[in-house]
C-alpha positions as CSV (number, residue, x, y, z in Angstrom):
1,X,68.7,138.1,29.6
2,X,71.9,138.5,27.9
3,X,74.1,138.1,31.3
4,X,72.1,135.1,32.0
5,X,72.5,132.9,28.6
6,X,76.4,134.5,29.3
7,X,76.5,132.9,32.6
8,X,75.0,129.3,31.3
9,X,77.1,129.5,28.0
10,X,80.2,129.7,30.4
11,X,79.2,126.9,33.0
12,X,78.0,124.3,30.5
13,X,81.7,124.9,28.6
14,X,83.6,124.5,32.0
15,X,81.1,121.4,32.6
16,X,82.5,120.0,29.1
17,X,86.2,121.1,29.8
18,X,85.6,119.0,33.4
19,X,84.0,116.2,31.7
20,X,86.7,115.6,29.0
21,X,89.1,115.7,31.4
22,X,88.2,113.5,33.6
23,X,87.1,110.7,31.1
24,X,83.7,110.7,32.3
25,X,81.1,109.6,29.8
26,X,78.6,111.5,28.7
27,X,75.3,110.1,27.1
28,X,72.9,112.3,24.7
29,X,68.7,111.7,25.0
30,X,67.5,113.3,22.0
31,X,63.3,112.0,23.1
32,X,61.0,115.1,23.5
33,X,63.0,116.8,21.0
34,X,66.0,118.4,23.1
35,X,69.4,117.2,24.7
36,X,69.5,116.0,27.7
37,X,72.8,115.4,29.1
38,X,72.8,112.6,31.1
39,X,76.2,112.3,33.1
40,X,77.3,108.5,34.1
41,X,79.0,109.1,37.1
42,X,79.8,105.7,37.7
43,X,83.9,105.0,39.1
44,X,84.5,108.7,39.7
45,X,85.9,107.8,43.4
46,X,88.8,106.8,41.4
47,X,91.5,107.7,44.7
48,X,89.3,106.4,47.5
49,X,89.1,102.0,47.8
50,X,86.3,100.1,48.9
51,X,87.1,100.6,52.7
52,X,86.6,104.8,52.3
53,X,90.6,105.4,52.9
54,X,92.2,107.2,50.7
55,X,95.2,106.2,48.3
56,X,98.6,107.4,48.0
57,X,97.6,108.5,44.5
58,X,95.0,110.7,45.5
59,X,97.3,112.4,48.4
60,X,100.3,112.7,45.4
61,X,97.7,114.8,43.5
62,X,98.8,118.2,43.4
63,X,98.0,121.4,42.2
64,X,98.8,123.4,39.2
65,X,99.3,126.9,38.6
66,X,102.2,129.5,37.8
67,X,102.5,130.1,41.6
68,X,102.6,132.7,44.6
69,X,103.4,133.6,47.4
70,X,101.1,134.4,50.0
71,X,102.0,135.1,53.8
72,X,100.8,131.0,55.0
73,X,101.5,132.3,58.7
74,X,98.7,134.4,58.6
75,X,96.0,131.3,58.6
76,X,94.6,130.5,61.3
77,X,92.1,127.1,62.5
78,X,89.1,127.6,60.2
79,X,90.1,129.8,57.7
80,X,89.3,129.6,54.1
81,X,91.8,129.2,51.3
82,X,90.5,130.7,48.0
83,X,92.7,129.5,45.0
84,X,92.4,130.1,40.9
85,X,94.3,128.3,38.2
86,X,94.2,124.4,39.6
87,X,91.4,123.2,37.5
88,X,90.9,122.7,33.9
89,X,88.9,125.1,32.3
90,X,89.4,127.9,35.4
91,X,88.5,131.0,33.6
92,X,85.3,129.4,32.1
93,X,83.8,129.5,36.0
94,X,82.2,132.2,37.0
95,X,83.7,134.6,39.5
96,X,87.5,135.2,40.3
97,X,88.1,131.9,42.3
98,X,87.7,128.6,41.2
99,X,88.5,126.5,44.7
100,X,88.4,126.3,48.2
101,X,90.1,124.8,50.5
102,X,89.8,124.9,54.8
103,X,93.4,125.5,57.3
104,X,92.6,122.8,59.7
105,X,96.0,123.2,61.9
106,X,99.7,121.8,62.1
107,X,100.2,123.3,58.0
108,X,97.2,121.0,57.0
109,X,94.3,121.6,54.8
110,X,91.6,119.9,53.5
111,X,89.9,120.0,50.4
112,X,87.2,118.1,48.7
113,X,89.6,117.7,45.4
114,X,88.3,115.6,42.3
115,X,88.8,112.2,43.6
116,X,87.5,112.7,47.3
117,X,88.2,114.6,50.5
118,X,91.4,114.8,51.7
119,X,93.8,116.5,53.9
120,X,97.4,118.1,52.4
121,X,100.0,119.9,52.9
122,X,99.0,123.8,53.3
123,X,102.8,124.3,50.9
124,X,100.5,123.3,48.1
125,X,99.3,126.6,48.5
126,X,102.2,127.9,46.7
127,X,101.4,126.3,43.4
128,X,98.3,128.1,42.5
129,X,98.4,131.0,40.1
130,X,96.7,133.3,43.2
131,X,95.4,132.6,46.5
132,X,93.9,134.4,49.0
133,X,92.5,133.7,53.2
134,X,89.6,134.2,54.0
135,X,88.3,134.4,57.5
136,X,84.8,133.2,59.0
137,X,83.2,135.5,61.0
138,X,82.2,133.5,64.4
139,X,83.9,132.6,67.3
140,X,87.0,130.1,67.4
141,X,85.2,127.3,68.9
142,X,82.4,127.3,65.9
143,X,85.6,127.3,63.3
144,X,87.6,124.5,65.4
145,X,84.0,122.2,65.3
146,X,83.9,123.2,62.0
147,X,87.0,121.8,61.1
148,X,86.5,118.4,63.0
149,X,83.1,117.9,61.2
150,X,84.7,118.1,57.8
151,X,87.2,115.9,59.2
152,X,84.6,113.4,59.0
153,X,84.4,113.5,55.6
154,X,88.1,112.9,54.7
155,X,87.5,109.9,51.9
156,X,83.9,110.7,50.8
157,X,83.7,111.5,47.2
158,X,83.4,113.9,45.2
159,X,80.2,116.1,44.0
160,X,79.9,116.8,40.2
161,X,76.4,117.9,41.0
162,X,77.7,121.5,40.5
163,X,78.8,121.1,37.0
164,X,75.1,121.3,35.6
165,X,73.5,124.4,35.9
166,X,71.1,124.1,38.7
167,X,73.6,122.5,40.7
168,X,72.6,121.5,44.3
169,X,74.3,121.6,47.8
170,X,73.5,119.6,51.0
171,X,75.0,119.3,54.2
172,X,74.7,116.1,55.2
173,X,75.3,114.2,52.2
174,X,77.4,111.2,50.6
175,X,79.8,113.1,48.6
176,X,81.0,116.8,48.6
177,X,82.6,119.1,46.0
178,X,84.8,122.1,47.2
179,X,82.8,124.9,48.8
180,X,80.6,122.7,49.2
181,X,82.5,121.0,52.3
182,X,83.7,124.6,53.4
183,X,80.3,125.7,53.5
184,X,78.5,122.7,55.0
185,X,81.1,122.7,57.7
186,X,79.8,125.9,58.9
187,X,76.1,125.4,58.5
188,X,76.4,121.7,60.4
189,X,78.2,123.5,64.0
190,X,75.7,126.0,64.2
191,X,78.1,128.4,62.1
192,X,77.3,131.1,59.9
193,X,75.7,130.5,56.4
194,X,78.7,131.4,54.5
195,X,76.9,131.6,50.9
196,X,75.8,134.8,49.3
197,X,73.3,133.5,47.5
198,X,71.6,131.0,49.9
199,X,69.2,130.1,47.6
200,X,68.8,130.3,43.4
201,X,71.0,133.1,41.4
202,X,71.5,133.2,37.9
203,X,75.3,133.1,37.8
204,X,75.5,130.3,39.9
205,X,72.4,127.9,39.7
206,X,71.5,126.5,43.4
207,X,75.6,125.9,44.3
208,X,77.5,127.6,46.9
209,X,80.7,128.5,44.3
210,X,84.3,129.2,45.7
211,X,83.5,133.2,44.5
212,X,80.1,132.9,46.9
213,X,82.4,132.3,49.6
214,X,84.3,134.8,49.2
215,X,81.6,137.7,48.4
216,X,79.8,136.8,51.5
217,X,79.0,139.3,54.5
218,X,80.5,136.6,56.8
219,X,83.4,136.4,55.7
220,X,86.4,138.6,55.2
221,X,89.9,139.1,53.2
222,X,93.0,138.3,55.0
223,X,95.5,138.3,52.4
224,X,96.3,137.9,48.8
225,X,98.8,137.4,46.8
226,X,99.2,136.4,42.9
């Protein structure tokens, strides 16, 4: 019991940290005599217009971090980027890693970052305080539809679903935070279900986290560096 109230003490202060950061307002329902956050997510698509393209400032975004310097000629079409130290409030997650990102090709990436999917420069990379590549155990045509489906996405918004406990994770839906996209990219080609915990675990409510990922049985470590 103790690991658990542990696990939900440190998501609901990342979810704070996130919140805070982001300017997002957050309203308080004291009826029925408890809290209930209730998170206005209204004008979060701040870097994607009207039309679904995305701006210069969200593509001028970059990451934080103290830096690396892990071998980017070992990624291949399809492989996972796992990253700590670009967020606010990075230690507070759960697990090592605290985003994702996919290699789609030609020193590309893309990402479901915190104003909408987008594709960037794999150099990026660099920034992070470690990173690591991850590889998808399935054939290369699965990981090259894989990569085209998320494609798709590039200029949907993001998913703050995952910063309340429960959390939540589709694969067809109208806005995608990062593992999220990684994961659903699989699971919509016919590609392996790259969460470890497919369905509800303490730690990490009903998400598929960038640690998940990582942990799972199909999928495997490259390379690190920190």
């Amino acid at each position: 019991m103790r690991r658990k109230v542990v696990s939900i003490f440190c998501i609901s202060l990342f979810a704070i940290s996130m919140l805070l950061s982001m300017g997002l307002t957050t309203t308080f329902n004291g009826s029925n005599g408890g809290l209930a956050p209730l998170i206005a997510l209204t004008a979060i698509n701040g870097g994607v217009n009207n039309a679904g393209n995305i701006d210069s400032k969200l593509v001028g975004d970059t990451w934080g971090g103290d830096g690396n310097n892990l071998d980017l000629s070992l990624l291949q079409v399809g492989d996972i980027i796992a990253v700590s130290g670009v967020i606010v409030g990075d230690k507070l997650m759960p697990g090592h890693y605290s985003h994702i990102a996919m290699y789609i090709g030609n020193g590309k990436m893309i990402e479901a970052w915190k104003n909408g999917v987008r594709v960037v420069d794999i150099s990026m990379i660099h920034n992070a305080n470690d990173a690591a590549i991850y590889r998808v155990k399935t054939s290369s045509s699965i990981k090259q539809q894989a990569v085209n489906w998320a494609l798709t996405k590039v200029g949907l918004p993001y998913d703050y679903i995952w910063l309340t406990y429960i959390g939540g994770k589709q694969v067809n839906g109208c806005c995608y935070y990062c593992s999220e996209l990684a994961w659903a990219a699989y699971k919509a080609v016919g590609g392996p279900d790259i969460d470890k915990n497919p369905g509800w675990s303490w730690t990490y409510g009903y998400n598929v986290a960038p640690q998940e990922i990582c942990d799972d049985g199909d999928t495997y470590l490259v390379a690190y560096s920190s």
